[in-house]
Structure formats: C-alpha cells, structure tokens
C-alpha positions as CSV (number, residue, x, y, z in Angstrom):
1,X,-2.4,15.0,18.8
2,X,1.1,15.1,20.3
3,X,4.3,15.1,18.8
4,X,4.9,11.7,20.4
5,X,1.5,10.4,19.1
6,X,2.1,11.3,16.0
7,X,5.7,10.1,15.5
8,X,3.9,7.1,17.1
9,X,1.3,7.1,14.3
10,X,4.1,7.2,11.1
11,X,6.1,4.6,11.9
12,X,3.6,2.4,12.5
13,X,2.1,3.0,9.4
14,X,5.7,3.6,7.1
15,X,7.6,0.3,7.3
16,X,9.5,-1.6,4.9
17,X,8.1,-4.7,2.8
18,X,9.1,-6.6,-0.1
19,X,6.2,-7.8,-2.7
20,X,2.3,-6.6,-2.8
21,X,1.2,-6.8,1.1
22,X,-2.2,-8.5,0.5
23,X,-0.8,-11.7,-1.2
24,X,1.5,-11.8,1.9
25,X,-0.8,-11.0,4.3
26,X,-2.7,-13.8,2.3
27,X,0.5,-16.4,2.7
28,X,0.9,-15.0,6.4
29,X,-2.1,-16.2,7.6
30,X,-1.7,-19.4,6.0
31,X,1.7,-19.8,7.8
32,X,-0.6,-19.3,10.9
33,X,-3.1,-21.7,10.0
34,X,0.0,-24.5,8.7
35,X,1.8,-24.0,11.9
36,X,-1.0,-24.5,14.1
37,X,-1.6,-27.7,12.2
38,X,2.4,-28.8,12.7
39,X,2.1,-30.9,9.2
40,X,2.0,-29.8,5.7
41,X,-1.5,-29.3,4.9
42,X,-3.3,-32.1,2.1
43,X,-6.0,-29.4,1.6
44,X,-6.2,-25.5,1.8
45,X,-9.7,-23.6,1.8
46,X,-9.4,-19.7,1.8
47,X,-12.2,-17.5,1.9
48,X,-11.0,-13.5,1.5
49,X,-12.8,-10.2,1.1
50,X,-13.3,-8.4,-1.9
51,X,-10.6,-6.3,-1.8
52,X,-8.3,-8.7,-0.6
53,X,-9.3,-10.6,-4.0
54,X,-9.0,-8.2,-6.1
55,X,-5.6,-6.8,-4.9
56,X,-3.8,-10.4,-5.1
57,X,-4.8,-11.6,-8.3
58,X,-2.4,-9.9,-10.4
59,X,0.4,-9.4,-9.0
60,X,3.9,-10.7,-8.9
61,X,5.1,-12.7,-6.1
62,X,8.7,-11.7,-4.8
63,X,11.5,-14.6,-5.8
64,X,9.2,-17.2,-7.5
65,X,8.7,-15.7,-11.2
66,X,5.2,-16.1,-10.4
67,X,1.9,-14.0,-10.2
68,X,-1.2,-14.5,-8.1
69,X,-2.0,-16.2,-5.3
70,X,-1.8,-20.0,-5.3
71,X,2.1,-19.7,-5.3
72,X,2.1,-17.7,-2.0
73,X,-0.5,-19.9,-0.6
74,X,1.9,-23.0,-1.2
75,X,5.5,-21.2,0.2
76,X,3.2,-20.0,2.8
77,X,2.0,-23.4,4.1
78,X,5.4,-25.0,3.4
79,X,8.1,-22.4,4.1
80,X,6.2,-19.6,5.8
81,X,7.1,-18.3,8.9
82,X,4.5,-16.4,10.8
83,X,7.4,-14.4,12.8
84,X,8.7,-12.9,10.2
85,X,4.8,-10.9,9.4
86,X,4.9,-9.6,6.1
87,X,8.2,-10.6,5.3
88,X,6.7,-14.7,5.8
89,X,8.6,-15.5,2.6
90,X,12.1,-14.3,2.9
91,X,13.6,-17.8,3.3
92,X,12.1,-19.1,-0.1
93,X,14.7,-20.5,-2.3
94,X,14.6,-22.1,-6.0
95,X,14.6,-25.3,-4.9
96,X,11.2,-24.2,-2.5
97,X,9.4,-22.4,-5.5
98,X,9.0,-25.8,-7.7
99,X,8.3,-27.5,-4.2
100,X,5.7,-24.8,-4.2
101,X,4.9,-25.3,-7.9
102,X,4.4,-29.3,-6.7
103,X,1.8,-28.6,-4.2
104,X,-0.1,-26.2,-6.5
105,X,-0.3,-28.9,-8.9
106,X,-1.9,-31.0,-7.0
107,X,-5.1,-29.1,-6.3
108,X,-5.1,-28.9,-2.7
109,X,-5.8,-25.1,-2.8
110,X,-9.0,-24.0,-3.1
111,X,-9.8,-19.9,-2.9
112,X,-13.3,-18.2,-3.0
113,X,-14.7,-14.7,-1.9
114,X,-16.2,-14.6,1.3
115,X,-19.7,-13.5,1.1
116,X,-21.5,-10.9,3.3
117,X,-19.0,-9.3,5.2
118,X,-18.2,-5.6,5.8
119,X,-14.8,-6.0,6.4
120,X,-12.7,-4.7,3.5
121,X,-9.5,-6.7,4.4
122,X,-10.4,-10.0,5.5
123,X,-8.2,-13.0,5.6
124,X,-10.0,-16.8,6.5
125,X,-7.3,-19.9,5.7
126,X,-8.0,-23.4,6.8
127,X,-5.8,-26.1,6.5
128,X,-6.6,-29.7,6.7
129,X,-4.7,-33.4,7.3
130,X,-5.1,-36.6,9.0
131,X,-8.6,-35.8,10.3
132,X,-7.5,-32.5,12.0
133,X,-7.6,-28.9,10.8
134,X,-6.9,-25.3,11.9
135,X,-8.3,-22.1,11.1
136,X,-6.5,-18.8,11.0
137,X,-8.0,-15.2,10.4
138,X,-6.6,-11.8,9.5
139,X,-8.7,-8.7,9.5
140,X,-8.4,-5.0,9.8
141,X,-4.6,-4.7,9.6
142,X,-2.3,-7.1,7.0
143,X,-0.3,-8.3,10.3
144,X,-3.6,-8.3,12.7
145,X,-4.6,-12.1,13.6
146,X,-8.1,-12.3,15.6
147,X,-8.6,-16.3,15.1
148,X,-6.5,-19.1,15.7
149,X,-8.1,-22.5,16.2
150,X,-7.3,-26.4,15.9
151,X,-9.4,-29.4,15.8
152,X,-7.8,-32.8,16.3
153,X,-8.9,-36.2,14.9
154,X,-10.6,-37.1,18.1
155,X,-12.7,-33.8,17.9
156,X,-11.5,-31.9,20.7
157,X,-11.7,-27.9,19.6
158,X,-8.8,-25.8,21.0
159,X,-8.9,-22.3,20.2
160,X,-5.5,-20.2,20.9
161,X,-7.1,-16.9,19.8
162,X,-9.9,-14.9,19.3
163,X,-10.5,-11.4,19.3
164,X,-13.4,-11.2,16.5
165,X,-15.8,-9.7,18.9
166,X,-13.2,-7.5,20.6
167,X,-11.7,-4.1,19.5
168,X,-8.6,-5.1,17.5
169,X,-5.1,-4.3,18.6
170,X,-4.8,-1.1,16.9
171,X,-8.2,-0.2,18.6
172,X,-7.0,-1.4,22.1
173,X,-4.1,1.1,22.1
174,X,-4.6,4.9,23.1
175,X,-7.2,6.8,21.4
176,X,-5.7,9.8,19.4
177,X,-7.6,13.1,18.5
178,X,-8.3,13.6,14.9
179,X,-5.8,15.2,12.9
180,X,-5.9,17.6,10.7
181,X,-4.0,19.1,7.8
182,X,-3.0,22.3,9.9
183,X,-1.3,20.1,12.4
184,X,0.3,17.9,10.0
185,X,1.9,20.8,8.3
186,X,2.9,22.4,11.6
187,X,4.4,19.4,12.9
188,X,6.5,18.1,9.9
189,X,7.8,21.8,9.6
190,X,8.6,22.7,13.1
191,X,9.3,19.6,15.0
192,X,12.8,19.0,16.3
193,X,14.3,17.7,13.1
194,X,16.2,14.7,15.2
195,X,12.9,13.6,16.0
196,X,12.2,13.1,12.4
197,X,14.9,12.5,10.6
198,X,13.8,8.5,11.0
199,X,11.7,9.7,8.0
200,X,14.8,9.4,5.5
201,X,14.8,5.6,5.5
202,X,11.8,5.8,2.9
203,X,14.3,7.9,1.0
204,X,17.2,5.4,1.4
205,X,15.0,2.3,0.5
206,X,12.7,3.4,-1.9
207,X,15.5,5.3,-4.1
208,X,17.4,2.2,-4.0
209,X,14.4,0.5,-5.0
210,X,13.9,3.1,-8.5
211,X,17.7,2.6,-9.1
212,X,17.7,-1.3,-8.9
213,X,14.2,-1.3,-11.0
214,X,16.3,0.4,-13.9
215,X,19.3,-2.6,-14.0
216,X,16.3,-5.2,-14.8
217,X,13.0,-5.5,-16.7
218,X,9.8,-5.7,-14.4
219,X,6.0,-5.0,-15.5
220,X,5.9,-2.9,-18.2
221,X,8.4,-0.9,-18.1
222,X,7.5,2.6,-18.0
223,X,10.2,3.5,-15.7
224,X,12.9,2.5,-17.9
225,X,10.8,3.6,-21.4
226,X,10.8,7.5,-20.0
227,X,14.8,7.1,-19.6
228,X,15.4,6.0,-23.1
229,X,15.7,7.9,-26.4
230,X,12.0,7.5,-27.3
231,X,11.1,9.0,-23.7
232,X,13.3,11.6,-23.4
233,X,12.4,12.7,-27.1
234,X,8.8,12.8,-25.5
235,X,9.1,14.5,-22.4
236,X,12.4,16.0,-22.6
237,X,15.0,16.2,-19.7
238,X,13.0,18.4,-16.7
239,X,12.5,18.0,-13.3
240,X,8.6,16.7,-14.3
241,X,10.5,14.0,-16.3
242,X,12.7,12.7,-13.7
243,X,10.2,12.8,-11.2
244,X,8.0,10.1,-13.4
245,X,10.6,7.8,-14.4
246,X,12.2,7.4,-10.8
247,X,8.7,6.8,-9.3
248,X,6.8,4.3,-12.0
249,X,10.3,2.8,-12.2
250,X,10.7,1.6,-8.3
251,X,6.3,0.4,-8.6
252,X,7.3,-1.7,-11.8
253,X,9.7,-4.1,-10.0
254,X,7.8,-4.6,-7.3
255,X,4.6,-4.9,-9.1
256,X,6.1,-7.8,-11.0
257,X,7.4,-9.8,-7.9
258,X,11.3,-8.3,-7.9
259,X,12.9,-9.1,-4.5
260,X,13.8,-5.4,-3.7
261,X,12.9,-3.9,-0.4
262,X,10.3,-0.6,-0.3
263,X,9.1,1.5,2.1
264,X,5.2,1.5,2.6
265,X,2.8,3.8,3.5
266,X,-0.6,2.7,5.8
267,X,0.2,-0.8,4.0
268,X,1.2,0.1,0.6
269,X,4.4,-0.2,-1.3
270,X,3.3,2.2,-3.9
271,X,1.6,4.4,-1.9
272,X,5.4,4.8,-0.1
273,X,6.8,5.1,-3.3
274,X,4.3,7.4,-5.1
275,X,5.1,9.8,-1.5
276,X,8.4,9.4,-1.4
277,X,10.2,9.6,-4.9
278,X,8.9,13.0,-6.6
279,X,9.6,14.9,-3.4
280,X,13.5,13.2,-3.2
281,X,13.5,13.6,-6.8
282,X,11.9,17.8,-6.7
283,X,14.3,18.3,-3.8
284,X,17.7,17.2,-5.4
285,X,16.9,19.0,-8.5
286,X,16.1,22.4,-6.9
287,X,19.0,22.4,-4.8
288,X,16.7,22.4,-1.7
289,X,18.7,21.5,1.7
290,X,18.9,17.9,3.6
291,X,16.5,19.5,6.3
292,X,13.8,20.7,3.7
293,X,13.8,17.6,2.3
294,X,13.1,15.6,5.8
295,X,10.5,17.9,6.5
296,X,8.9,18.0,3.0
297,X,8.9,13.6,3.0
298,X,7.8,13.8,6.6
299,X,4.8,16.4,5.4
300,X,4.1,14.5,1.8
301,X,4.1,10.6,4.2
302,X,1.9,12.2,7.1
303,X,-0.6,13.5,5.3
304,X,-1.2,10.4,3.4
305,X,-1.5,8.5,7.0
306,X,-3.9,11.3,7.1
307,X,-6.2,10.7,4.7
308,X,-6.3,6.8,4.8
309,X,-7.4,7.1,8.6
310,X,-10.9,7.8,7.3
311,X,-10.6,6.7,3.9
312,X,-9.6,2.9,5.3
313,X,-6.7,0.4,4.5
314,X,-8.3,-1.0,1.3
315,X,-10.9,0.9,-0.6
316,X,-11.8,1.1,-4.6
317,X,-10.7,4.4,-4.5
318,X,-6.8,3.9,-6.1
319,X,-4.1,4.8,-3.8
320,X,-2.4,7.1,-5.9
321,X,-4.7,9.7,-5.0
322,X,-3.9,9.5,-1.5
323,X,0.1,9.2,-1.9
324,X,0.4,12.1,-4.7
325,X,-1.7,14.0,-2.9
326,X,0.8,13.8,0.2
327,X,3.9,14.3,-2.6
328,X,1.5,17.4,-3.9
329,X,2.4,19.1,-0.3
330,X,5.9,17.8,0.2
331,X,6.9,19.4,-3.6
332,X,4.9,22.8,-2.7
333,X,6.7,23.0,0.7
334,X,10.0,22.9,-1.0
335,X,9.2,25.6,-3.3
336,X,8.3,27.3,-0.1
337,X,5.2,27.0,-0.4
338,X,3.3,28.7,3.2
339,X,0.4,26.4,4.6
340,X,-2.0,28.2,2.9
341,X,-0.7,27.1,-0.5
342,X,-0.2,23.4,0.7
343,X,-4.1,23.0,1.4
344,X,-4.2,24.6,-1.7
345,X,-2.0,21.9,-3.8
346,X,-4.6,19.5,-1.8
347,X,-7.8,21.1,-3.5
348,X,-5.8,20.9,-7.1
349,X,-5.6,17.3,-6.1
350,X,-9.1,16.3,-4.9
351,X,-10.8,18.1,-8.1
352,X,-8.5,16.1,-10.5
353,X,-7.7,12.6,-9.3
354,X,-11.3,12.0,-7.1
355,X,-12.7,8.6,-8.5
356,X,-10.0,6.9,-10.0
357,X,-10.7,3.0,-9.3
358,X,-8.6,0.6,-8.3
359,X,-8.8,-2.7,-10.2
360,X,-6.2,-4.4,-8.2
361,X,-2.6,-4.7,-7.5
362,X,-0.8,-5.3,-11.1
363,X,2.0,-4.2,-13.2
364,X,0.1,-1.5,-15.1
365,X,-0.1,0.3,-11.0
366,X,3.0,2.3,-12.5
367,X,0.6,3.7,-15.4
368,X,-1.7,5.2,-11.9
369,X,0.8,6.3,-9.7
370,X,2.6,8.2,-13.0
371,X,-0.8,10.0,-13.4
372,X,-1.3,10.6,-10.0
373,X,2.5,12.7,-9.7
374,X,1.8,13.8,-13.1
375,X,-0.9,16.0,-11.7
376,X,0.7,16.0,-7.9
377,X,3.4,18.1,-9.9
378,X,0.9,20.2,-11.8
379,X,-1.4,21.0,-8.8
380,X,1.7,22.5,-6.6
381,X,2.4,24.9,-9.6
382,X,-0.8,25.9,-9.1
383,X,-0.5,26.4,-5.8
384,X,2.6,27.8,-5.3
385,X,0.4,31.0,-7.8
386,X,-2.4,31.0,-5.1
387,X,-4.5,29.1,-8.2
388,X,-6.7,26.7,-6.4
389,X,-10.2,25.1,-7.6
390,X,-13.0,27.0,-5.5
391,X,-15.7,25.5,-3.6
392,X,-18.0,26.3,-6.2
393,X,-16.4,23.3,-8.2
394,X,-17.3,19.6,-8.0
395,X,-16.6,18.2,-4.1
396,X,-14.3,21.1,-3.1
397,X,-15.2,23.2,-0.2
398,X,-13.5,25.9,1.7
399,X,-12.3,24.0,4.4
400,X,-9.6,22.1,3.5
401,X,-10.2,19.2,5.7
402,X,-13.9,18.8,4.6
403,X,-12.5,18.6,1.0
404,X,-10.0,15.7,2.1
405,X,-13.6,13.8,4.3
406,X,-15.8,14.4,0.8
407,X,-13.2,12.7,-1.1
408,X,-12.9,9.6,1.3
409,X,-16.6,9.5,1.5
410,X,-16.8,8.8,-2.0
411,X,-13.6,6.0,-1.6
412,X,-15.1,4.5,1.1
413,X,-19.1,4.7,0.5
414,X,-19.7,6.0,-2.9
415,X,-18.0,3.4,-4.8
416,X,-18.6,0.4,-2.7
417,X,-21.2,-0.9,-5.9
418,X,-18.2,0.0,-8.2
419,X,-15.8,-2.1,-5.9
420,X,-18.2,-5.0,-6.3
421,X,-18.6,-4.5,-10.0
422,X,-15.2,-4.3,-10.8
423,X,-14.1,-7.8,-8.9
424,X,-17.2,-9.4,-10.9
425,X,-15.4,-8.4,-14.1
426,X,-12.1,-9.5,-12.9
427,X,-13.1,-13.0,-11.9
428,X,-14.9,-13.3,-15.1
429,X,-13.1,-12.6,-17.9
430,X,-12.7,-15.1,-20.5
C-alpha cells in the first residue's frame, strides 16, 4: 500500500459524527425513503440486520432526550435530510422532537429483523401514503445506498437506484494490497509528518468531546465518578487514572444522545474515542513532543482501520478490542517503544480482550471501552519489558499478523451463534 492509499484509507474511515452511527444510518435511510415519497409518510415498515438491531436499541439519540429507534425513525421521515449522511438530524429542534414524539404516537412505525441475510449492516425502510410508496436500502457502509425505488397510485414502478447485485462503492474504487502491522508502524512513524498531521482533528474533537462530557451528566457516569473524591480515593491520581476518566467520560455523553461532535473510527464514535484519548492523554503526561503524539494517534487509529478490514464494520466481537488495541501501540510508541515491542503490546492485547461480546450500543459502552484501555495500558508495560504472551498461549502465534486474523476469525465467524443469541435475549426481556 502507498502512502497515498493509505492516507486515502484513514480518512475515509476517521470522520466526525454526532450520536450512535447505526440509529442514524437507520434515520438516514429513512430520509431516503421519505424524500423519494415527497410527503410525510402515514406508515413506516423497516426491516434491519441483526447487528443493526442490536446496536440501535439502546442508545441515546442526539438532541431529543430520547433512546432507541422510533424517535430517529420519525425526525428522519419528517426533518431528515439525506445530504447531510450521518449528520441527517442536525436541523432537529424542540419544537421537531414532540412533532416527532406525535408521529410515534400514532403507530405508523413498524420495525422487525430481517430474516436470512448475510449482511451484518443492513438497512430496508419503506414508506407509505396515498396509494404510493418508496423503498430505500443501506448496506455494507452506514452512508452506502444500493436501492432507491417508488411506486405511484397508478402502479407504475420507477427505480432510481440499484446496485444490490453490483460491487458496492467502496468495492468499485481501487483495490489496495493487504496491509500489515509492519507497514502501519513504518508509515505512521516515518511518513512526512505534514502529510499526517490531518490526524490531530481526532485529538481536537474528541478531547473537546471528554471535556464537555464532564460539565453534564450522561449514561452512567463513569467518566465523572473517577474524577471525584470516591474515584480518586480508588485509583489515585496517575497517568492510568487520567487516561480512564477522559476516555469513558467523552463515550458517556454520546452514548446517552449528548449533541457533542466525535471523531469515529471505521464507523464508530467509541472506537475513535477509545484510539484517541489514552494516547492524547499518555502523551501530555509524559511530556512526549507534538510530533510523537501525531505519529503515535496516527499509529494507535491505523491499526484499528487495520484490523476492522477483516474483522468487518459490525461484528459481536465488542469494539473496544479493536480501538485499545490500536491505543495499546500508540502508548508503547511514545514510551519509545521499537516495532518489535508494538506487535508485542498487540499479542498482550489479543490474549486478554479476545471474546468480549458486544450487546449493543448503550450507556454502559463506557464500562467496555474502560476495560479495554485498562488492559491497552497494561499490555504496553508489558511490552515496552519485551514481556509478551507466547504462541504456546490460547490464539497467539508468532506472527503478529496471524494473531491479529485468529482474533477476527473468532469476531467474525466464531461468534456469529453468540451474535444471534444475544439479540434473542435483547428483544425478549420482560
């Protein structure tokens, strides 16, 4: 891979967002459908993947004091603007949410799993009026619309898109070689630091983002609760403490629907977070300089684009494996840290974290992505004294990269059954 390719490749993958990205992927799609309709919709049918489900049940939706997704469903079709992608509801006011809050109420919305597909992010809305009714699907990619139909009262059946059968955009653009960890180390420590310094916008946004969290109180808390008396009696004042309470602070407001701005990674606020703050946070406290820390976030966000390439956008593996493990290598690097010691910090990782499930999108994230720096922190100590877990242990092999591909094989494949069991508990608790 290039240098160009792979500058390419992170910022496509680490962009801003405000709120959970699958319930507005979720109310983006329905802006697709509503528009295509041109009249507010008197009934809404949405059919989503399991994943989907699962990560948009519990979470808080940005400006409406709300969780889940009918709410997002409603400013979607009423407010929504596809143009603005994942941003669809950044013109919703008070006055909109209890529009919103009117709609729900009168059970137009209807939303079920869709049944026998492979596809782990999968988006299906139809909206329906006066005898006519569109369809709009997103799949593959939050943003990525393959189907865009309408059928009008006299039965005529226009379809404006469809690209179901085709390779989707991502797929249509050039094909990049494989990376692996050795070239994401060499590139985010010896490319031209102008060309990379674009990586400091994650630092900008998502440390405003774990200052803001403090001034308010979003999800549980955990943030602010390490900050107090009681926490600091706990864990003291340290690096290690600082690190946790400026990370799990910036996933609790946006976890619980806080209108604050973060910077993603491969389509996850708190994976951004989780690879941004303990690096900003390790760097400021050791005194490193401004050019270690842009190479260390560019190292830490890379190799989480990295690993998500084979483990997949949505998986029931939880993300904070993925995103510590990337802040695992940025914290070794800046206590300089050679490549050797960086795979190793990645081994640490793997043979800790490997089969944590995700049950969804929710306030209690912050509890994961704390455990998942907790031991990012732990497994660079290790590191940086050549202590790494052997390839006679669990998953680990020599090869770093073959480590990082068992551990996505178990995301990915192993715990498909344990994706499916999970959502069954979720939609059936009493």
């Amino acid at each position: 891979m290039t240098n160009a390719q792979i500058i390419k490749l992170v910022k496509s993958e680490v962009i801003p967002a405000v709120g959970c990205t699958e319930p507005m992927a979720v109310a983006l799609c329905t802006a697709y459908a509503a528009e295509s309709l041109g009249t507010v919709p008197q009934k809404i049918n949405i059919l989503l993947s399991a994943n989907i489900l699962k990560n948009a049940m519990g979470v808080g939706i940005p400006g409406t004091g709300m969780i889940g997704l009918p709410i997002a469903v409603a400013l979607g079709a009423l407010y929504g603007k596809s143009s603005y992608g994942l941003e669809v509801l950044k013109d919703i006011t008070p006055d909109r949410v209890e529009k919103g809050k009117e709609f729900i109420s009168g059970n137009r919305i209807s939303i079920s799993l869709k049944k026998e597909i492979a596809e782990k992010l999968y988006i299906e809305v139809c909206c329906s009026a006066g005898g006519c009714s569109s369809t709009a699907i997103i799949a593959h990619d939050h943003t990525n619309l393959v189907y865009l139909d309408k059928v009008q009262t006299d039965g005529k059946h226009h379809i404006l898109k469809d690209t179901r059968n085709k390779q989707s955009d991502t797929d249509q653009e050039e094909t990049f070689e494989e990376l692996n960890l050795k070239r994401v180390y060499e590139f985010a420590t010896t490319a031209p630091l102008a060309d990379i310094e674009f990586i400091n916008e994650a630092r900008k946004l998502n440390e405003a983002a774990s200052n803001n969290a403090l001034k308010g109180n979003y999800g549980h808390n955990l943030g602010k609760t390490l900050t107090r008396p009681l926490g600091r009696g706990v864990m003291g004042e340290s690096i290690f403490s600082h690190i946790l309470a400026a990370t799990s602070s910036a996933c609790d407001a946006r976890m619980a629907g806080a209108m604050i701005p973060v910077m993603c990674n491969s389509g996850s606020g708190n994976q951004g977070i989780a690879a941004t703050m303990p690096v900003v946070v390790f760097a400021r406290e050791n005194h490193n300089t401004d050019e270690e820390l842009t190479r260390a976030l560019m190292l830490s966000h890379l190799t989480a684009v990295y690993i998500k390439q084979s483990l997949g956008r949505l998986s029931a593996l939880c993300g904070c494996v993925v995103a510590a493990t990337g802040s695992s290598c940025g914290i070794t690097y800046l206590m300089g840290g050679s490549y050797e010691q960086v795979a190793y910090s990645v081994k640490n990782m793997i043979a800790n974290l490997a089969g944590i499930v995700c049950d969804g999108a929710k306030p209690s994230c912050s509890l994961k992505v704390s455990s998942g720096v907790s031991t990012a922190v732990l497994s660079a100590i290790m590191a940086i004294q050549n202590d790494v877990v052997t390839s006679v242990e669990g998953i680990i092999e020599e090869d770093v990269d073959k480590s990082i591909h068992n551990l996505t094989k178990v995301g990915s494949i192993g715990m498909n059954e344990t994706d499916r069991l999970i959502l069954d508990i979720m939609t059936h608790k009493s």
